[in-house]
DRENVO-648598 format. One record per residue (C-alpha): x, y, z; residue in one letter. Coordinates in steps of 0.001 Angstrom, whole numbers, plus 500000, padded with zeros to 6 digits. Example, Ala and Ser with C-alpha at 12.3 -4.5 7.8 and 13.67 -1.06 7.14 Angstrom:
BEGIN
512300495500507800A
513670498940507140S
This chain:
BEGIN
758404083487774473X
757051086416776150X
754155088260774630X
754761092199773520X
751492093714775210X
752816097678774958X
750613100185772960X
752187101220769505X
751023104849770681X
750905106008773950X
749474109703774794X
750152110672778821X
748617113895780554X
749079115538777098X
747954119376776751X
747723121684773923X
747642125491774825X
747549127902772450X
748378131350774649X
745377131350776835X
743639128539774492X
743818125325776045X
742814123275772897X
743610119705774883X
743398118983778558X
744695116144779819X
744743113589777352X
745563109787777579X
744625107267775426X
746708103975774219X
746851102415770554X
747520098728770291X
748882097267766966X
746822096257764277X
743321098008765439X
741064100469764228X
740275103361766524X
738262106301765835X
738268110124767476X
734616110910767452X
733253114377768596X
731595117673767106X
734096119986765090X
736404122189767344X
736788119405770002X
740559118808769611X
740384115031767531X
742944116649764700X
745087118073767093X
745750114753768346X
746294113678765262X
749019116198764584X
750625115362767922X
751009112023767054X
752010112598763484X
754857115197764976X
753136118239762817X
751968119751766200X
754115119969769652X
752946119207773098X
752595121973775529X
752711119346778670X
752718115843778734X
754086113060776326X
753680111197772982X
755870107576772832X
755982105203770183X
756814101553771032X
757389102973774968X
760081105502774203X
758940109265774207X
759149111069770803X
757820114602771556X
761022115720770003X
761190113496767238X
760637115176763641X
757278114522762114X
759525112917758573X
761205110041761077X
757936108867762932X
756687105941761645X
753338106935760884X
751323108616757668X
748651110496757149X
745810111098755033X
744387114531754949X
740498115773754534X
741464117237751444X
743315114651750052X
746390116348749340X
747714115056745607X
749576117107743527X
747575117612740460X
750698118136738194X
751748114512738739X
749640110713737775X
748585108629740197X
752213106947740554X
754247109745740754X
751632110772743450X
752187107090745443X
755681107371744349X
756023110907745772X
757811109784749520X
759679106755748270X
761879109047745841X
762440111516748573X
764312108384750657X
766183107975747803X
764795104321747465X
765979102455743726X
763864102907740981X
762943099024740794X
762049098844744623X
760014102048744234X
758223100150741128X
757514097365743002X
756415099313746416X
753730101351743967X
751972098634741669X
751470096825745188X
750148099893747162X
747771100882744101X
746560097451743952X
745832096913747558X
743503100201747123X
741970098554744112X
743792100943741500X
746139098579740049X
745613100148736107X
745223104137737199X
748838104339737747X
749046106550733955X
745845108279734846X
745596112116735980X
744915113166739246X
742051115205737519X
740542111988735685X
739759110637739047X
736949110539740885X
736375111316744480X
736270107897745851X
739711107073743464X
740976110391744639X
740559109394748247X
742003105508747282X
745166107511745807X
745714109486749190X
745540105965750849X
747878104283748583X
750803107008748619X
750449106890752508X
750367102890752412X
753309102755750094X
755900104293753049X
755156101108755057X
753563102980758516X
752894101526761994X
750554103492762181X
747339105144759824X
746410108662760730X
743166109396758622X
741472112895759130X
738093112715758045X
739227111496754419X
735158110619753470X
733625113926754274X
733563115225750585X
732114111863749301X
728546111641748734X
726584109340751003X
726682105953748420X
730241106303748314X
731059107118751716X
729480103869752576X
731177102060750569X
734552103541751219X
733474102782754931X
733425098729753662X
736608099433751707X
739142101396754406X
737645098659757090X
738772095388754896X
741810097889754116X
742304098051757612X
742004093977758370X
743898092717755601X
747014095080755972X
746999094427760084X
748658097853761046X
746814100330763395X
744378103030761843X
743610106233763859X
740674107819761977X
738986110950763139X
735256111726761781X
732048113539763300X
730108111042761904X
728992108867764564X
726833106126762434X
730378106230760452X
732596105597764068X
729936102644764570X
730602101136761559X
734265101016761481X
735747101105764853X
737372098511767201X
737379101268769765X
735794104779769537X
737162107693771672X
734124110210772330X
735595113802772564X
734240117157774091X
735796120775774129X
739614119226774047X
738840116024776700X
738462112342775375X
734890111796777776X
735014108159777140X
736591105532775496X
735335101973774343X
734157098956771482X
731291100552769652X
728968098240771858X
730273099189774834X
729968103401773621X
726221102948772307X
724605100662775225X
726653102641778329X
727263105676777277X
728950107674780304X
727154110734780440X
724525112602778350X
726710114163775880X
727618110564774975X
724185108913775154X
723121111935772767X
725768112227770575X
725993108225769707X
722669107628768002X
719190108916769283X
718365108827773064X
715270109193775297X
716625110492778056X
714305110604781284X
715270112202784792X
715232109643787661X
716028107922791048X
718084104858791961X
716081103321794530X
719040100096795107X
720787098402792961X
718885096289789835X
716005099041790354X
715398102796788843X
712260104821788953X
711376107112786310X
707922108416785339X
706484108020789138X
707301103978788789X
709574101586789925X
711152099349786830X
713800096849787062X
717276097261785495X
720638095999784819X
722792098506786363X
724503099034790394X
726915100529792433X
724956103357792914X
723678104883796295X
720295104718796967X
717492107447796151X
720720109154794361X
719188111283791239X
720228109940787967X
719503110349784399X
718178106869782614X
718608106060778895X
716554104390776260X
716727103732773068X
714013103768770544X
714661100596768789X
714186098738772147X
710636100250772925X
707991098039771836X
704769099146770668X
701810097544772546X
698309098250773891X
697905100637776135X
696590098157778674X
699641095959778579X
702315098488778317X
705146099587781300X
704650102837780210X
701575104677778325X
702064107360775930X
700356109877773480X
701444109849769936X
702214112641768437X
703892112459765007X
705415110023762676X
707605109940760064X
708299106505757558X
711998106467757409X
711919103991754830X
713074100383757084X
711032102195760344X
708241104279761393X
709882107651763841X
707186108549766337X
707460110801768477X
704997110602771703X
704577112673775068X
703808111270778839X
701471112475781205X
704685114204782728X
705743115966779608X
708487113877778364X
709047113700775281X
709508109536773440X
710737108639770445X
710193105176769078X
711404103077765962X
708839100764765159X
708488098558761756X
704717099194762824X
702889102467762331X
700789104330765254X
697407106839764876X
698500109861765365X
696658111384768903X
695560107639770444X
697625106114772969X
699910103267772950X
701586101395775114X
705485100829775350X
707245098031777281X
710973097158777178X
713255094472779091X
715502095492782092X
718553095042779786X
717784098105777602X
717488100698780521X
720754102684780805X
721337104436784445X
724052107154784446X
725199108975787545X
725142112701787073X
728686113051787226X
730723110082787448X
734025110048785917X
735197107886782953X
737741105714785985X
734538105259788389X
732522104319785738X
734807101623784160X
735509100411787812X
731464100392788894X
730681098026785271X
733948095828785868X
732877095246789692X
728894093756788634X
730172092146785584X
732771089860787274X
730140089625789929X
C-alpha cells in the first residue's frame, strides 16, 4: 500500500499586499501531519498573517494555500479544517467552561449527547476534566489558556493554529504550559502551527522552526539544524547568543578569523571569499592563556545562576562572550579554545536553496 507523503498544508509563492504594503513576499513552506512547527521572528514580520491565510480569516493577494493538495484560497474560513487559538484567548465570559468548549459543536447542530461526550473528553485531554461548571472568571491564566485549547480541540482539526497563546503567562507557567501544549501535541498526533517571538520557547517545542524577517520565512529547519547553521546573521543572532567574527575562507575544512588559520567543519565555499564565522559561548572553553586558540581580555561577568556571562575583548576589538560554570578575574587574560565542530561559516549572502544544497552535498559526502 502506497505511502501518503503530501503536506497537510501547502503555502506556494504566497503574497500579502496591503495597497502599497507588501506584508508577505513570497512565501512557501509545507506542513506534514502530526508535527509541531513554529513561526519564529520579531513582531511585525508577517508570522500571524500566515496564520490567518491558512485559517481562511485573511485572503491571498498572489499565490496559493491547499489543504491535502487541492487549493482552498476560496474556501470559507468556517469549512477549513483547522482551529485556532488566539493571544487573547478569546472565551466568552458570560458562559462556563463547557458552554465555552461547547460553543462550535452547537453551532453544527451536533446532538446534545455527542456534544456531551465531545466536551468531557476535550476538557480532560487539557487536564480540566471537573472545571466544566466553573466561570470563565474563576480561572486562572494557565486554565484560561487550557480552555481556549480545549474548545478548539473539541471541533476535531487537522490542523492547530496557535498565536502566541503563552505571552500573558508569567515565566513559571509559560514553561510549564510549554511541557503541557508539547505532550498535547504528541499524544493527540495532529499538526500544530504555533507562532511566538520567543526563541528559547521555538527551541523547546518545535519539530521544525520557520525563522521570519520583514514578511520572508529566511530559513526553515529542526531546532538543531536552526541553532548550529543558522543561514545568515539575523538567524545566528536572533536564535540564542552569537559571537560573530568577520573572516576568510581560505579552502574548504579551513577559516581564518582573528589573523589565524583554524580548522572547521564547513565547504563549498570559494577560496579567500569573505565570510562571517559563528560561535557560541557555551562551546568556548576557558583555559590558560598559554594553551588557548585564541587569547582574550576579560572584561565583565555576570553569575546567571547555572553559568558565569563574561564578556571579553581581542587584541582586534572584538567583542566575546563566554558561558562558563567557572568564573574569570575581571582585567587578566584567559585563554579560549574550541573544536572545529563548533565554528559556524556563513557566506555573506547565500540563499536559503544554496545553502540547503552546499550542507546536503558535504554531508552525503
Amino acid at each position: 500500500m502506497a505511502i501518503n507523503t503530501q503536506p497537510i498544508v501547502r503555502l506556494k509563492n504566497v503574497c500579502k499586499s496591503y495597497g502599497d504594503t507588501q506584508i508577505l513576499k513570497n512565501i512557501n513552506l509545507e506542513l506534514e501531519a502530526g508535527k509541531f512547527y513554529t513561526l519564529l521572528g520579531p513582531s511585525g514580520c508577517g508570522k500571524t498573517t500566515i496564520l490567518r491565510t491558512i485559517a481562511g480569516f485573511t485572503d491571498v493577494t498572489t499565490g496559493d494555500v491547499e489543504f491535502d493538495g487541492q487549493v482552498v484560497n476560496d474556501l470559507p474560513a468556517n469549512q477549513r479544517q483547522v482551529n485556532t487559538v488566539f493571544q487573547d484567548y478569546a472565551l466568552f465570559p458570560h458562559l462556563n467552561v463547557a458552554e465555552n468548549v461547547a460553543f462550535g459543536l452547537k453551532l453544527n447542530k451536533l446532538s446534545k449527547t455527542e456534544i456531551d461526550k465531545r466536551v468531557s473528553e476535550a476538557l480532560a485531554m487539557v487536564q480540566l476534566a471537573d472545571f466544566g461548571d466553573r466561570e470563565i472568571s474563576e480561572l486562572s491564566g494557565g486554565q484560561q489558556q487550557r480552555v481556549a485549547i480545549a474548545r478548539a480541540l473539541v471541533m476535531r482539526p487537522k490542523v492547530l493554529l496557535l498565536d502566541e497563546p503563552l505571552s500573558a503567562l508569567d515565566a513559571k507557567l509559560r514553561k510549564d504550559m510549554q511541557y503541557e501544549l508539547r505532550e498535547l501535541q504528541q499524544s493527540l498526533g495532529i499538526t500544530f502551527l504555533f507562532v511566538t517571538h520567543d526563541q528559547e520557547e521555538a527551541l523547546a517545542m518545535s519539530d521544525e522552526i520557520f525563522v521570519m524577517r520583514a514578511g520572508e520565512i529566511l530559513q526553515g529547519g529542526s531546532p538543531v539544524d536552526i541553532y548550529d547553521e543558522p543561514i545568515n546573521h539575523f538567524v545566528a543572532n536572533f536564535i540564542g547568543e552569537s559571537n560573530i567574527i568577520p573572516g576568510k575562507m581560505l579552502q574548504d575544512f579551513q577559516v581564518e578569523f582573528v589573523g589565524k588559520s583554524f580548522e572547521c567543519a564547513d565547504a563549498g565555499i570559494p577560496p579567500n571569499e569573505a565570510v562571517e564565522v559563528v560561535l557560541r559561548p557555551e562551546d568556548l572553553d576557558i583555559v590558560a592563556a598559554a594553551q588557548g586558540k585564541l587569547v582574550v581580555t576579560v572584561d565583565s561577568q555576570l553569575f546567571r545562576g547555572n553559568y558565569f556571562e563574561i564578556v571579553a575583548y581581542d587584541t582586534d576589538g572584538n567583542e566575546w562572550l563566554v558561558h562558563s560554570t567557572n568564573p574569570a578575574d575581571e582585567g587578566e587574560p584567559i585563554g579560549l579554545t574550541f573544536d572545529p565542530q563548533d565554528i559556524h561559516v556563513m557566506r555573506l549572502n547565500e540563499t536559503e536553496a544554496a545553502f540547503d544544497a552546499r550542507l546536503e552535498k558535504y554531508e552525503d559526502d
